[in-house]
N, C-alpha and C positions, 0 to 999 in steps of 0.2 A: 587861847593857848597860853601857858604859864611856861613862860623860859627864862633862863638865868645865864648869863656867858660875861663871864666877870674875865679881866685880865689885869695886868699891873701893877697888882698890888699884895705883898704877903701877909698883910692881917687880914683877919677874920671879916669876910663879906656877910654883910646881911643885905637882902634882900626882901621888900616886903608885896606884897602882889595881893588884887582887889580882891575884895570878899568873893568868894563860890557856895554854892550849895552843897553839904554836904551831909545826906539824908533828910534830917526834919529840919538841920538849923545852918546859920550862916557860920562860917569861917573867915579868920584873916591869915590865909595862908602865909607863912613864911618860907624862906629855904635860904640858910647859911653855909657856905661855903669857906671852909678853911683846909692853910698847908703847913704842914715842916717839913724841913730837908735835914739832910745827913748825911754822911759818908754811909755804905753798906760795912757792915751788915745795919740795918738801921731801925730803931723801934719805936716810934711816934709815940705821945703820951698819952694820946686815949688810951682807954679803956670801955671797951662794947660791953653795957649794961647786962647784968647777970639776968634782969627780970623781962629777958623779951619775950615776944608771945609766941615766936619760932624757933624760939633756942630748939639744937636738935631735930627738928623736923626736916623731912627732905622736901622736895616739890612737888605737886605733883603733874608738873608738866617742865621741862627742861629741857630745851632744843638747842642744838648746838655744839659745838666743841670747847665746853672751860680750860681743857687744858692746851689748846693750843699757846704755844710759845713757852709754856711752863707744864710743872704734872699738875698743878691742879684740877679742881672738878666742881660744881654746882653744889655738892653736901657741903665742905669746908664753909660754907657764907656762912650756915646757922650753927655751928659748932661752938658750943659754950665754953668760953676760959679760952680760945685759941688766941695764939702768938700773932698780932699785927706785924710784925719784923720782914721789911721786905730786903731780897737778894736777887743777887743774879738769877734770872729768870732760868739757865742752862744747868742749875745745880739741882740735889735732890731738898732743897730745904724750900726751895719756889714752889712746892707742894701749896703751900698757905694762900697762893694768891692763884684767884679765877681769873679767866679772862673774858671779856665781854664784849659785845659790836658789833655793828653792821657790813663787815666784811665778809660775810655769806660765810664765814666757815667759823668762827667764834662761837659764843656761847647768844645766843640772842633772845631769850621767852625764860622765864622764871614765874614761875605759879603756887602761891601758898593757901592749903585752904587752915584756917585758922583753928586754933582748939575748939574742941565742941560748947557750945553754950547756947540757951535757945534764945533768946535776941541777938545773939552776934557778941562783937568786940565791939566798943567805942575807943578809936586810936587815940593817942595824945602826940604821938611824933614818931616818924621812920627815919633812921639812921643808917647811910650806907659808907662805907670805909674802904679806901682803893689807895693806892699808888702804884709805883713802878720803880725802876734803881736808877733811873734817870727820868730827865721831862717827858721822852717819847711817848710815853702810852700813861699819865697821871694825871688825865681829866675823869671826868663822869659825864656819862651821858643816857638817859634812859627817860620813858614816860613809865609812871606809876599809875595805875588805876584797882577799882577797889569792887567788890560784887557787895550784896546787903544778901541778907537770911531771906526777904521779901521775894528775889530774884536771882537766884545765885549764880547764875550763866550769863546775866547781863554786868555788863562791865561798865565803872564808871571813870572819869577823868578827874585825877584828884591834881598830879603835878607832872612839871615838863622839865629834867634838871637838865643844864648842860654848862658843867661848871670844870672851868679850865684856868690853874693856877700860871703864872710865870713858868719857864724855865727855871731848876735849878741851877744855881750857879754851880760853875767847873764837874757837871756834870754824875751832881748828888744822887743820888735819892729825895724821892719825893713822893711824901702820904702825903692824902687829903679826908677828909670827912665833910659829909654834907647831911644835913639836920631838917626835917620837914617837918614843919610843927604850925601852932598858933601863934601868932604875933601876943596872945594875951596865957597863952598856957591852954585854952577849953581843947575841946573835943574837935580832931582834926577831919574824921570821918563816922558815920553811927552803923549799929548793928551790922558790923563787917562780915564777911563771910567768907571772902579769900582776897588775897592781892593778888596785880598782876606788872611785875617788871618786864616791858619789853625796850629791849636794846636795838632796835634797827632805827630807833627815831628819838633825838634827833642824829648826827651822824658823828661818830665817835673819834675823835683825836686818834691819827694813821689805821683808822677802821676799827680797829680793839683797844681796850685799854685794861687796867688789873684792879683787879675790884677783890677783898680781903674780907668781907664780914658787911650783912644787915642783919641789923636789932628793928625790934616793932614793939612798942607798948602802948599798954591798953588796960583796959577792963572791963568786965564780964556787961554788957547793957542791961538796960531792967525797962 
């Protein structure tokens, strides 16, 4: 099992975890975890890459309540060019952030199946981007796994995040972004066919937390 539960410290966590199989060849999984805080309204400095492989797409499996404790919804993740800016979760502009978790009524199963291409995708790195307008609900927590073109119904075990930053001081806002890649840059998973986020495992900082935008890139396999 691949898990990450960092605390303590506000620069950028890396974490490196043993080689997996991933298709035909070996991987050295990564998973980076990083925070900023802010007063709200507040807009972290990422920026979610233009050339993901879900930009746009919906899921096609989505259980759960996104917009519990705010309006969000499950489409808002892949939406290309959207505002990271987290707010008061009570207002109409908390539209931007999903909610996610094991709290039986959250958002908890996210299912993409990938552009069409006949080998699949070969990933290079999944990026998921969350906070909240305080520390309460600005961890991540979720197991990813991934299908191949070979077997598209069977499901595979790529990573296990559960990455939980400090408290903001006096009560900031607090984005995080978390990076699942190659410790060397190669190919993180081969001939992909769909991913799969589920939120019930591992258990999610006060049951839910707010999760704003994943990116996935790749390219076409051969």
């Amino acid at each position: 099992m691949i898990q990450i539960s960092p605390k303590g410290n506000w620069k950028p966590l890396l974490f490196l975890l043993l080689p997996i199989v991933t298709g035909s060849a070996w991987s050295q999984i990564t998973v980076t975890g990083s925070c900023e805080t802010g007063p709200l309204p507040f807009t972290p400095s990422w920026k979610p890459g233009a050339d993901s492989l879900i930009s746009g797409l919906s899921p096609i499996a989505a259980n759960g309540n996104f917009g519990q404790y705010t309006l969000g919804n499950a489409h808002i993740l892949t939406q290309a060019g959207k505002p990271l800016t987290l707010t008061d979760p009570t207002t109409p502009q908390a539209k931007t952030i999903a909610v996610c978790g094991d709290n039986g009524t959250a958002g908890s199963l996210l299912i993409y199946t990938l552009p069409a291409s006949p080998q699949g995708k070969n990933l290079t790195d999944i990026t998921v981007y969350g906070g909240w307008q305080d520390g309460g609900r600005d961890s991540q927590a979720y197991t990813v796994s991934y299908s191949t073109m070979e077997d598209p119904g069977k499901f595979l075990l790529l990573a296990q995040v559960n990455y939980s930053p400090p408290d903001a001081a006096g009560g900031m806002a607090s984005a995080n972004r978390v990076v699942i890649n190659d410790a060397t840059g190669a190919v993180i998973a081969r001939n992909v066919a769909a991913l799969k986020f589920d939120f019930t495992t591992p258990h999610s900082e006060n049951g839910a937390v707010g999760y704003t935008a994943i990116t996935v890139r790749g390219t076409a396999a051969k």
